[in-house]
C-alpha positions, 0 to 999 in steps of 0.5 A: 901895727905890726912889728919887723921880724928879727930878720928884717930888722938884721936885714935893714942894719947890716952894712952892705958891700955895694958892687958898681957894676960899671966898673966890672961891665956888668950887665944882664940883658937876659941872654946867658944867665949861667955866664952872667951868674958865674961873673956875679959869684967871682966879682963877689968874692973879690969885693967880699960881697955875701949872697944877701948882697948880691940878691939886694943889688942885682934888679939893678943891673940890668939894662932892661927895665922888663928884666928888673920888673922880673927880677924884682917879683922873684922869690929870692929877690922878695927875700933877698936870698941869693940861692934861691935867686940864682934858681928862680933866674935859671928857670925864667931865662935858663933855657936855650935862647931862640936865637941859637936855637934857630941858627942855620948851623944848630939844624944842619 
């Protein structure tokens, strides 16, 4: 049987800071990852939450249960290391949206 790492037994014994996302209206329906991001990041520092907080909590945030299957598989998730995170969600919905891409406006 194998035995936890050292990082994995910090990891299941640190305390964590819980952020309740209702209170902050905190949402991601996967539109405008850097907004959401940048919100996360300042709700963070105001509740003393570390990244390894925020990566842990952050799949539940969603309103989507697609986008928390995807957030779920990530690298950073699976680690639960916020920078990393925060890049694996950039290049899955970093890009421009459809929507505004084809807008009437943005092609005229």
């Amino acid at each position: 049987m194998p035995t936890p790492s050292h990082q994995e037994i910090r990891r299941n014994t640190t305390p964590m800071v819980k952020i309740r996302a209702k209170d902050y209206n905190l949402w991601f329906d996967g539109k405008d990852v850097e907004r959401f991001i940048k919100k996360v990041e300042n709700i963070s520092d105001i509740e003393g939450e570390n990244g390894r907080d925020i990566a842990r909590q952050i799949a539940f945030w969603t309103k989507d249960e697609e986008i928390s299957y995807h957030i779920e598989g990530m690298p950073g998730y699976e680690t639960a290391y916020w920078d990393q995170l925060k890049f694996d969600m950039k290049g899955r919905w970093g890009t421009v949206s459809p929507e505004r891409r084809y807008r009437l406006s943005s092609i005229t």
